[in-house]
C-alpha positions in Angstrom: -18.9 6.8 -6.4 -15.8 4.3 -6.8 -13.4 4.1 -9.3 -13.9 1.9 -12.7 -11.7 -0.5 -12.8 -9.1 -0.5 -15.6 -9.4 2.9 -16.4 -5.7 2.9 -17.2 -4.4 1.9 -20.7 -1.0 2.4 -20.6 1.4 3.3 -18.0 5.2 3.3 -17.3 6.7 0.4 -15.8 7.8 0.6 -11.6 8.0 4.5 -10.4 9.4 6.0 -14.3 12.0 6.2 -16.3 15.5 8.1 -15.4 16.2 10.2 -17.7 19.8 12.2 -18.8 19.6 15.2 -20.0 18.6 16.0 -23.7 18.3 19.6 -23.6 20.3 22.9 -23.0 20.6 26.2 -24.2 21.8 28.6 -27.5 25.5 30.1 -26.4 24.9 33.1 -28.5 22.7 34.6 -31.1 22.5 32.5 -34.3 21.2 34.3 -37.8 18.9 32.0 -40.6 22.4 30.8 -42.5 25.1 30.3 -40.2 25.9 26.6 -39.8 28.1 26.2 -36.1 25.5 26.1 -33.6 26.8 27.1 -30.0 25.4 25.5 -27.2 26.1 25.8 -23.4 26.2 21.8 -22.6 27.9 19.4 -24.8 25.0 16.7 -24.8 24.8 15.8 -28.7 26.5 13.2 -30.9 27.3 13.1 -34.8 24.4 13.2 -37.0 21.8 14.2 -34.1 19.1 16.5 -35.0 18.0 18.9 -32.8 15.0 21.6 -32.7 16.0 24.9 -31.6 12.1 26.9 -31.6 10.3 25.4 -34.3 13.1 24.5 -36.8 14.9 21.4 -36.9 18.8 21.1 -37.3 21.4 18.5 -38.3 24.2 18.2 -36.8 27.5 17.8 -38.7 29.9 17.3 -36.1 29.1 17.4 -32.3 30.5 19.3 -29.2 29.9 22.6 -27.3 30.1 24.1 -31.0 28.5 21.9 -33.3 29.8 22.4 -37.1 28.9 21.7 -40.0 24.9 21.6 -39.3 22.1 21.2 -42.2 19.8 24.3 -41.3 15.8 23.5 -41.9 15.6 19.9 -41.8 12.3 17.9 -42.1 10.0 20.9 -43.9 10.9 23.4 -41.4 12.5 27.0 -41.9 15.9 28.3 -41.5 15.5 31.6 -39.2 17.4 33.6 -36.5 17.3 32.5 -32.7 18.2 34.4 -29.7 20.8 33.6 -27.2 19.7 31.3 -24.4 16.8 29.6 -26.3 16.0 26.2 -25.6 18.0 23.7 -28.0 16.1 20.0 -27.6 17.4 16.5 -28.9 14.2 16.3 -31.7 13.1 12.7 -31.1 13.6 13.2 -26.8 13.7 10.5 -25.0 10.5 7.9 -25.0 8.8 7.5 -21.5 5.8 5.4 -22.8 4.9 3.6 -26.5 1.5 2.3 -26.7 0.0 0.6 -29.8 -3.3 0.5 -29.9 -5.5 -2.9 -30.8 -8.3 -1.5 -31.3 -10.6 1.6 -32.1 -10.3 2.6 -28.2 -11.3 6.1 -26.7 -8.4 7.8 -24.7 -9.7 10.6 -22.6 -6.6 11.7 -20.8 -2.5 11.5 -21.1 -0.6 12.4 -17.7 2.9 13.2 -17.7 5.1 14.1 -14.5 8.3 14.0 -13.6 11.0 14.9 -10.6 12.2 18.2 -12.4 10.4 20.4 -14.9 10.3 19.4 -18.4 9.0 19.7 -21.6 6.6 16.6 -23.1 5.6 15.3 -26.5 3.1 13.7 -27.3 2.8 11.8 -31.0 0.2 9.6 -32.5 1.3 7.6 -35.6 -1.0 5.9 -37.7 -0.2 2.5 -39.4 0.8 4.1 -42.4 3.7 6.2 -40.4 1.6 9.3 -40.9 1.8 11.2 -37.6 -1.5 12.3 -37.1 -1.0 14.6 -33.6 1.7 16.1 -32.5 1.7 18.4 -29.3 4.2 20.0 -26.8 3.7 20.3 -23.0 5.7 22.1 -20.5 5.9 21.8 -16.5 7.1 24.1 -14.5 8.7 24.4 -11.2 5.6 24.6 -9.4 3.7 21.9 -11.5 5.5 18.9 -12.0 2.7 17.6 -13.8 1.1 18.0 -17.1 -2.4 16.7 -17.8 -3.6 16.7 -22.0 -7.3 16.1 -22.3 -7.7 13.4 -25.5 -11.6 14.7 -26.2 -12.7 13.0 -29.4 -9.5 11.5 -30.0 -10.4 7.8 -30.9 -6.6 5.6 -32.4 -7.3 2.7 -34.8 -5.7 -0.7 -34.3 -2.5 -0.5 -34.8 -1.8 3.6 -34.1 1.3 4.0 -32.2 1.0 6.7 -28.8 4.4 7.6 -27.8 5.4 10.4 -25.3 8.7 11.7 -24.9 10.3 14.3 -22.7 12.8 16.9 -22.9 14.8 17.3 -20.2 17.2 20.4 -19.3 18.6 19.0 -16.1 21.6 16.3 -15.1 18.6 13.8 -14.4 15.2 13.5 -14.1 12.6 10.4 -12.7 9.8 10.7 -15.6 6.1 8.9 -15.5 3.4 8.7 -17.6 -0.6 7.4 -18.1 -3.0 6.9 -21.1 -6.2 6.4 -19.6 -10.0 5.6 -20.8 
């Protein structure tokens, strides 16, 4: 049994993208109101939002201690995080954008890179509705993450974009859509 040809729909360009870091860690405890967020590597810039568990947070003004931050941006909730927590850039860093042309089936997205990572994966609809969004992680021993698409069928003009978060000084970062 060969392969079918053009089983891929999308694919990063040459061996990946290089990717800087875009994530660290919490310096320190944080309650649900303060509003300097402490950080162990100064990555961010002015107006940045970031995602520290499941909340989002703008920042005011950037640097190892970020001031002036907007707890509970975009519908999320303003609650208490524990030292050493993973603090990611929100919108990461895009590996692969695919707009689909048609009502195509996707059975599979692939992501791997050099160093362990975390992955996003978000389907927009025309409208600018996301539809899916999900979070993968690597690790250390699997460099690879593999996210079945069952029953997963884009319209034309749905937008498939991965992203990854990556903790390390760089990282070499690939990823597939298949059929």
């Amino acid at each position: 049994m060969g392969l079918t040809a053009n089983i891929f729909i999308a694919k990063t360009a040459g061996q990946g993208v290089l990717v800087s870091q875009n994530s660290t860690l919490l310096n320190g405890a944080i309650d649900d109101a303060v509003t300097t967020v402490v950080i162990d590597d100064n990555l961010y810039s002015d107006g940045n939002t970031i995602t520290v568990d499941g909340e989002d947070i703008l920042i005011g003004t950037a640097g190892l201690s970020n001031t002036g931050c907007t707890r509970a941006q975009n519908g999320t909730s303003a609650a208490a995080h524990s030292d050493n927590t993973l603090v990611r850039l929100k919108a990461g860093t895009t590996i692969l954008t695919y707009t689909s042309t048609s009502a195509e089936t996707f059975t599979a997205i692939y992501a791997s890179g050099s160093v362990e990572a975390w992955y996003g994966i978000e389907i927009t609809d025309s409208g600018g509705s996301a539809v899916l969004g999900y979070v993968m992680k690597s690790s250390p021993y699997q460099l690879e993450c593999f996210y079945m698409m069952t029953g997963i069928t884009p319209t034309s003009g749905d937008v498939i974009k991965i992203v990854v978060y990556n903790w390390y000084d760089e990282g070499l970062f690939h990823a597939v859509i298949s059929r």
